[in-house]
Structure formats: structure tokens, C-alpha cells
VOKOLBA-433974 format. One record per residue (C-alpha): residue number from 1; residue in three letters; y, x, z. Coordinates in Angstrom, 3 decimals, padded with zeros to 6 digits. Last residue first. Layout:
// residues N
{pos: NUM, code: ALA, yy: Y, xx: X, zz: Z} $
...
***
This chain:
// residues 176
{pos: 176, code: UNK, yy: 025.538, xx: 071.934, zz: -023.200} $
{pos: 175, code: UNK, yy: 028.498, xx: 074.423, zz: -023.549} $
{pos: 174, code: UNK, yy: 030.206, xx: 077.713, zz: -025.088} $
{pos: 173, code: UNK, yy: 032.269, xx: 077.291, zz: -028.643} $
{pos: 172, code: UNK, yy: 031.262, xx: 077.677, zz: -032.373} $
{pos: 171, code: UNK, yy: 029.324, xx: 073.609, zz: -032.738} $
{pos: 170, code: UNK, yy: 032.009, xx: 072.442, zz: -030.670} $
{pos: 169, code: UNK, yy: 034.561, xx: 073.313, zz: -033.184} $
{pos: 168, code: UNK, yy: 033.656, xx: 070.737, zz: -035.415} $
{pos: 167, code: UNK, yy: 034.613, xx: 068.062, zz: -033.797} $
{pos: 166, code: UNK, yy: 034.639, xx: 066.234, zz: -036.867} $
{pos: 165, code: UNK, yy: 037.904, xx: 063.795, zz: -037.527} $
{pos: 164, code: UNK, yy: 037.681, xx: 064.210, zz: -041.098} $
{pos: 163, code: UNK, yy: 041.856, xx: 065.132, zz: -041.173} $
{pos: 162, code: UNK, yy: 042.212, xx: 066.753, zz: -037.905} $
{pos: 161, code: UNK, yy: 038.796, xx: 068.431, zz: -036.985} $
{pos: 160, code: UNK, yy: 037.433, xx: 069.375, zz: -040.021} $
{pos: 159, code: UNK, yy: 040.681, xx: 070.007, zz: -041.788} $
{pos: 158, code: UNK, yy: 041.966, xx: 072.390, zz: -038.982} $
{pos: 157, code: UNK, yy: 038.020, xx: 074.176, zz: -039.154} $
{pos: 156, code: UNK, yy: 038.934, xx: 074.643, zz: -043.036} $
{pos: 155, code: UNK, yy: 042.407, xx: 075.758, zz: -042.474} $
{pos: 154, code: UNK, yy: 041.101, xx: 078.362, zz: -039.951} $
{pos: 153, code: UNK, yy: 038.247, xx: 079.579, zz: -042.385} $
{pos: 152, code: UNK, yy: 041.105, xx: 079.289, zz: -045.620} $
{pos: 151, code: UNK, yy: 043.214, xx: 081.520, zz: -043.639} $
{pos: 150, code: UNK, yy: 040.436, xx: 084.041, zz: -042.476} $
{pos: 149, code: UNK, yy: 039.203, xx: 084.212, zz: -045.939} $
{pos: 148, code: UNK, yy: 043.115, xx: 085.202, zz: -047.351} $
{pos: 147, code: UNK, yy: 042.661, xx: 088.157, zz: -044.313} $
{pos: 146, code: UNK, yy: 039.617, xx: 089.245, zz: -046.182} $
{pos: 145, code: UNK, yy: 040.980, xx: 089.495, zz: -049.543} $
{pos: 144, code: UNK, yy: 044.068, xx: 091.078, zz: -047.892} $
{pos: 143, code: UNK, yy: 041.475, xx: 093.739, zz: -046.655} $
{pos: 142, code: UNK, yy: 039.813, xx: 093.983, zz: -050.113} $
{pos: 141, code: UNK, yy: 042.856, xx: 094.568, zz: -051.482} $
{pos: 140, code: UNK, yy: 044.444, xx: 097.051, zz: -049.405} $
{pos: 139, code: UNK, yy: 041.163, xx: 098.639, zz: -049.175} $
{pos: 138, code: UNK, yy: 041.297, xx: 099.395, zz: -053.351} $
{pos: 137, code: UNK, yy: 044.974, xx: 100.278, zz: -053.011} $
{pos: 136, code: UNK, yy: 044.074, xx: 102.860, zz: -050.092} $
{pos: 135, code: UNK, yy: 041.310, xx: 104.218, zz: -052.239} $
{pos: 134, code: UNK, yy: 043.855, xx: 104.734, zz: -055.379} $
{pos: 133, code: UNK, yy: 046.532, xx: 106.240, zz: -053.111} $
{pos: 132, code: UNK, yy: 044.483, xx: 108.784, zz: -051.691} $
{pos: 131, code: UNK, yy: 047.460, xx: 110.286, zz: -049.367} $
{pos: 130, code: UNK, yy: 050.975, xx: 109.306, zz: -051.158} $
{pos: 129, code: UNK, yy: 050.861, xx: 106.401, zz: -048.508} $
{pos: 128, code: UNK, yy: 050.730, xx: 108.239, zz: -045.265} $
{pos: 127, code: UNK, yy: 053.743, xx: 110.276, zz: -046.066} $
{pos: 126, code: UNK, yy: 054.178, xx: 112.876, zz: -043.298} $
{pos: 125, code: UNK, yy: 050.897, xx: 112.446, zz: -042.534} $
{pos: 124, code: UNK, yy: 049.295, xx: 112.605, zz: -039.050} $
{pos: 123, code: UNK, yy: 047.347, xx: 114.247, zz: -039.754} $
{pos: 122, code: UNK, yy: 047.087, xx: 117.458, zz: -041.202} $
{pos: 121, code: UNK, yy: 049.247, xx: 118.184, zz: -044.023} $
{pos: 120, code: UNK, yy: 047.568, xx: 119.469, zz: -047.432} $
{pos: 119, code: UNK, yy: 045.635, xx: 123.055, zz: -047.716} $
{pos: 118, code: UNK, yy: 042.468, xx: 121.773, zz: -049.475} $
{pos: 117, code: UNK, yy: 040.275, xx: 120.808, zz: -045.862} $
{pos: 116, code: UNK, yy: 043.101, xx: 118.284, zz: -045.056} $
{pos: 115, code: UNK, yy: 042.221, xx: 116.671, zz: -047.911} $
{pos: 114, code: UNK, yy: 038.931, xx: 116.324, zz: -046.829} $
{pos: 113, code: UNK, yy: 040.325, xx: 114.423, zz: -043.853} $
{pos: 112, code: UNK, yy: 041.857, xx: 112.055, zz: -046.371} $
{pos: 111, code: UNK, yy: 038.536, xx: 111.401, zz: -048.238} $
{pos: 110, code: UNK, yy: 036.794, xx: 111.037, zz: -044.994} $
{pos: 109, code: UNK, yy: 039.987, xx: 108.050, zz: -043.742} $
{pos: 108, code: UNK, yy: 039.147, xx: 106.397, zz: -047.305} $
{pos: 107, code: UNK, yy: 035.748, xx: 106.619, zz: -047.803} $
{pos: 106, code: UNK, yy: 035.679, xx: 104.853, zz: -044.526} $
{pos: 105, code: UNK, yy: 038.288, xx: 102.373, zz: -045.186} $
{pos: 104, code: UNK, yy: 036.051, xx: 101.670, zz: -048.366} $
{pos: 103, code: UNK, yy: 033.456, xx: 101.143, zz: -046.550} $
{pos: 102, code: UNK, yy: 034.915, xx: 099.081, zz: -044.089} $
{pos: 101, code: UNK, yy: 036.862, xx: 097.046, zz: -046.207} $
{pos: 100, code: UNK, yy: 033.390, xx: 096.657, zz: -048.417} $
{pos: 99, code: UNK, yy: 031.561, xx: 095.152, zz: -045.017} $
{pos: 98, code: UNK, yy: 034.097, xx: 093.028, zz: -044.500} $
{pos: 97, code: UNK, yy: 034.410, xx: 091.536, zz: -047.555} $
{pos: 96, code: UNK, yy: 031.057, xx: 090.886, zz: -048.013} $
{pos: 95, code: UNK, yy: 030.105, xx: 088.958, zz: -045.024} $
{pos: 94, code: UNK, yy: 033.295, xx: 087.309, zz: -045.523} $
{pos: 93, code: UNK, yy: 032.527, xx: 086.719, zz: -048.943} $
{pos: 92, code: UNK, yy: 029.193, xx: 084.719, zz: -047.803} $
{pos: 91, code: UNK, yy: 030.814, xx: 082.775, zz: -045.626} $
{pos: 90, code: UNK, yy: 033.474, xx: 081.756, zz: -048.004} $
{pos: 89, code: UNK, yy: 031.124, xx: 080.933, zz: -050.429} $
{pos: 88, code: UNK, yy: 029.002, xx: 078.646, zz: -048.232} $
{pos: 87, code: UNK, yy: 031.569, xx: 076.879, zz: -046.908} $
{pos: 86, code: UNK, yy: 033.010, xx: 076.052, zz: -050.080} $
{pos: 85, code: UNK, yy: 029.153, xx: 074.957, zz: -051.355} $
{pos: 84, code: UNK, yy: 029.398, xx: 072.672, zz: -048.666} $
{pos: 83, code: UNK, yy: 032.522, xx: 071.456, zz: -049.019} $
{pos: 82, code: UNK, yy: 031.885, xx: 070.585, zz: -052.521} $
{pos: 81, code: UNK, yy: 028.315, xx: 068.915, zz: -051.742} $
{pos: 80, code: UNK, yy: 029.795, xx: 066.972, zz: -049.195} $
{pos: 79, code: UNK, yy: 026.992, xx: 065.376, zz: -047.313} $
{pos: 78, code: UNK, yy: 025.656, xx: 068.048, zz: -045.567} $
{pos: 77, code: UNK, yy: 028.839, xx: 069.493, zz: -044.621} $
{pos: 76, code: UNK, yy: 028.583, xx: 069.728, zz: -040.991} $
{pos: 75, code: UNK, yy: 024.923, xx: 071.677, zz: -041.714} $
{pos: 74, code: UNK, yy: 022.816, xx: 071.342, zz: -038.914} $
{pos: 73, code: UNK, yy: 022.636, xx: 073.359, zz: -035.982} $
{pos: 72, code: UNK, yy: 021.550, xx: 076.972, zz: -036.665} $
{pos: 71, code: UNK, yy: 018.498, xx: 078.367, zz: -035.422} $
{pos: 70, code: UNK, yy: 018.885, xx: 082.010, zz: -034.670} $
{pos: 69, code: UNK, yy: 017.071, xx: 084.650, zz: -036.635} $
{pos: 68, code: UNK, yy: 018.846, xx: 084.875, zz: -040.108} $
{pos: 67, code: UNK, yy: 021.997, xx: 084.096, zz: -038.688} $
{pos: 66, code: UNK, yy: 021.190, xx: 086.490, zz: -035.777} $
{pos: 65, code: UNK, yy: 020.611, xx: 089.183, zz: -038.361} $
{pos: 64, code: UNK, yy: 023.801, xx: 088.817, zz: -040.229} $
{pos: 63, code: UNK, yy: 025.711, xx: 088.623, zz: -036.454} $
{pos: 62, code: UNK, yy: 024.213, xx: 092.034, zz: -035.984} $
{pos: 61, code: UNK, yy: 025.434, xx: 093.111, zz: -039.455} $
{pos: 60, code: UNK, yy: 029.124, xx: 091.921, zz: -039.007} $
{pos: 59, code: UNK, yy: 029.221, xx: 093.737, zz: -035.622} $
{pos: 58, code: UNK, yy: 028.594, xx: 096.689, zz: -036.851} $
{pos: 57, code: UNK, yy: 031.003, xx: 096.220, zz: -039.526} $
{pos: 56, code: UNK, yy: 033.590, xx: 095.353, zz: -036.755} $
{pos: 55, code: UNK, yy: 032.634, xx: 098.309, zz: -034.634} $
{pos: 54, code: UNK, yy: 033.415, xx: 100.625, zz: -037.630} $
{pos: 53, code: UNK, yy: 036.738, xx: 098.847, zz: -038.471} $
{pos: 52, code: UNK, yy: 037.977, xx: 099.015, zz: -034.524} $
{pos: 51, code: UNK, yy: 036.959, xx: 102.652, zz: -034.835} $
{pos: 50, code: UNK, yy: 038.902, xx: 103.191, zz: -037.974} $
{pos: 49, code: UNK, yy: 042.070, xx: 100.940, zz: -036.364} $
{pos: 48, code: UNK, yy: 041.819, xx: 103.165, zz: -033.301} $
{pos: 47, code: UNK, yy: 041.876, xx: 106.538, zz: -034.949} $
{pos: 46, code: UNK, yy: 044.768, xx: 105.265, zz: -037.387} $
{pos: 45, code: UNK, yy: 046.735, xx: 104.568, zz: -034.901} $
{pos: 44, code: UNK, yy: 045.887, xx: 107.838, zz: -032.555} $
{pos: 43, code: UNK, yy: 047.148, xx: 109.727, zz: -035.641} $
{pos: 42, code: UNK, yy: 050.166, xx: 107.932, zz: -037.046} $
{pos: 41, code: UNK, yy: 051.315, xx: 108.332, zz: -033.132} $
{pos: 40, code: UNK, yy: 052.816, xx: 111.546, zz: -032.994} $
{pos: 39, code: UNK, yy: 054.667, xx: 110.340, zz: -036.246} $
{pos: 38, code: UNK, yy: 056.366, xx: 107.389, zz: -034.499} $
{pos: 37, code: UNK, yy: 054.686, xx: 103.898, zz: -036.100} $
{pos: 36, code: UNK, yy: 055.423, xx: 103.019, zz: -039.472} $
{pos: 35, code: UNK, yy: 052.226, xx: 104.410, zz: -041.291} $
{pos: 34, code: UNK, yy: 049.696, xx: 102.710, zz: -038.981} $
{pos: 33, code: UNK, yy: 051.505, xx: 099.563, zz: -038.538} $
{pos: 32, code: UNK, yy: 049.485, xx: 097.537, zz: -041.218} $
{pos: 31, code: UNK, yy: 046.233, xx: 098.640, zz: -040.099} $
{pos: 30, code: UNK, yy: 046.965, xx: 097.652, zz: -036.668} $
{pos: 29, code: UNK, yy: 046.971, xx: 094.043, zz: -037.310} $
{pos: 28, code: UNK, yy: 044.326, xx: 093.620, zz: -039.723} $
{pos: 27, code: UNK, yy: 041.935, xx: 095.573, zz: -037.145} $
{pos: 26, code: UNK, yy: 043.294, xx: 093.468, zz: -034.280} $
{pos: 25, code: UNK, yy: 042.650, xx: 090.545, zz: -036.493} $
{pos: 24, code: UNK, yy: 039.352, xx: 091.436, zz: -036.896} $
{pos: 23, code: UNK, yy: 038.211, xx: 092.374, zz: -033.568} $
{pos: 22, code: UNK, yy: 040.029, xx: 089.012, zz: -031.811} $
{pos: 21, code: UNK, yy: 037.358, xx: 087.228, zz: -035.091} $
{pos: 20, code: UNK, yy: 034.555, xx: 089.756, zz: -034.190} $
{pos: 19, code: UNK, yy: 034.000, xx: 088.811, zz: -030.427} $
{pos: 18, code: UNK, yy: 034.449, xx: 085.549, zz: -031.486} $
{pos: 17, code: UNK, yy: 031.748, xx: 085.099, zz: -033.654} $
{pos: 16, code: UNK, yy: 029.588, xx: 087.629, zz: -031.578} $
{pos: 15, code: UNK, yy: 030.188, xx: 085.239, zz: -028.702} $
{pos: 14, code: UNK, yy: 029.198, xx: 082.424, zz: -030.972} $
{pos: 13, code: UNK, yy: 025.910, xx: 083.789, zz: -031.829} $
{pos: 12, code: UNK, yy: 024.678, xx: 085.070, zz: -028.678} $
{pos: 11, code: UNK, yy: 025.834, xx: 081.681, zz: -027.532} $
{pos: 10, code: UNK, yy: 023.265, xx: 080.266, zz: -030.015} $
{pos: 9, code: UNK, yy: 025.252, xx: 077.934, zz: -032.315} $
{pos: 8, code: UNK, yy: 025.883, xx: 074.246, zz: -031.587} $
{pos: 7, code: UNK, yy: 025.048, xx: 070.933, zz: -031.936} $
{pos: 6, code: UNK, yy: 021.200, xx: 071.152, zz: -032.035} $
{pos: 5, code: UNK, yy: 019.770, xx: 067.498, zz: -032.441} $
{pos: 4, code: UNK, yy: 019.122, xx: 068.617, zz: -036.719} $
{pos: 3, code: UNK, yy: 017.819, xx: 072.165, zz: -036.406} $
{pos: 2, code: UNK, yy: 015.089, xx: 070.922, zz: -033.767} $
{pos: 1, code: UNK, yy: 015.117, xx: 071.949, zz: -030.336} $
***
């Protein structure tokens, strides 16, 4: 099928689209309540939102290589050079994005454990934010960075399909 009849993604594709976007936003999610939950929790939290983060950059390079593998279906913006080049850029920051919160998360949640290694408090922390506070600034950033992406994506898809009257979520959903 050529790039221009196909109407939608590769299921591989969209399930890895999806898989990532619940995996994301449970990653967002329980990031932020790490540090307020019950102190014999801090620990398990933070576990689950660094494994959630490593299976998300996985993810994020598997769905690189399909891109670059997979046939897409041709471009919805083809014709709107701005829109276009948005799409484009916000793709591309995603891609990013993610893979720099989860390096830095990484750096992070090691650099913390080898401050455990000096004498300080094991985890959980007492005080989760006077651990590393310059690498927990720099993810806090990049992670808001990415969360701002996932707004304009979903604002993007609403404009699509409300405003332009594109169907535009067929193209990232299961069917003929």
C-alpha cells in the first residue's frame, strides 16, 4: 500500500503510541506524589515511577525505529506548511524530551543512591527535595517540558478534529 491510500499507522505502531501515552502520564503522575506519600512508601514510589521511566524510554526508542521502518500514512498537514512544521517540532521534542527526563531521572535516582553510600539517610528520605536538588530541578523541567508537549499534542488532535473537521484520529487508532 502506498504512503498516500494508507490511512493509518501500523498497529504495531499505534499500540506502542498508546502503550506509551497511559505510560507517560502514569510516570507524570506518580512523580509528583513521590515525596508526599507516607514515608514507608517514598521508597516503593519512587521504585515504580523509575521503572515506569525506564520502560517509557525503551519504549520511546522502539517506536523511533518503527517510525523509521513502518510506512506512515500521509502527512495530515501537507498543505499547511505551519502546521506541518508544528507537528514536526513537537514530535521531534517529544522524542527528545523523553529521552533527557529519563536520563536525567536516572542520574538522578544513582546520584541519590550514591548518597546513601556517604553516610546520608537511606531511602526513603526524610526530605526528598534537599536530595540532589540541582538534578531534580533539571528533571523537573524537562518533565514539565514534556507534560507542556502532551498538552499542545492533545490540543493539536482537538483542533484537527473539531475545528478542521479531519478525522484525524483514525490514522492513531485500530481498524481497516
Amino acid at each position: 500500500m502506498s504512503q498516500t491510500t494508507r490511512k493509518r499507522y501500523h498497529p504495531v505502531f499505534i499500540a506502542v503510541h498508546w502503550l506509551m501515552a497511559l505510560l507517560v502520564i502514569a510516570t507524570l503522575v506518580g512523580g509528583k506524589f513521590i515525596s508526599r506519600g507516607l514515608p514507608a512508601y517514598k521508597s516503593i514510589s519512587l521504585h515504580n515511577h523509575v521503572t515506569l521511566g525506564g520502560i517509557v524510554v525503551i519504549l520511546i526508542v522502539i517506536r523511533f525505529i518503527l517510525r523509521l521502518a513502518l510506512t506512515p500514512p500521509a502527512d495530515a498537514n501537507a498543505s499547511r506548511p505551519l502546521l506541518k512544521f508544528s507537528a514536526l517540532a513537537v514530535h521531534i521534542l517529544f522524542y527528545v524530551g523523553i529521552i533527557g527526563a529519563g536520563i536525567s531521572g536516572y542520574t538522578l535516582y544513582q546520584g541519590a543512591h550514591l548518597a546513601d553510600l556517604f553516610g546520608n539517610s537511606a531511602l526513603p528520605y526524610p526530605d526528598f527535595f534537599q536530595i540532589l536538588p540541582l538534578q531534580r530541578r533539571v528533571h523537573g523541567v524537562i518533565v514539565n517540558i514534556v507534560l507542556l508537549l502532551v498538552f499542545l499534542h492533545i490540543g493539536a488532535v482537538a483542533y484537527h478534529q473539531s475545528k478542521l473537521k479531519e478525522n484525524i484520529m483514525v490514522r492513531m487508532w485500530f481498524g481497516e
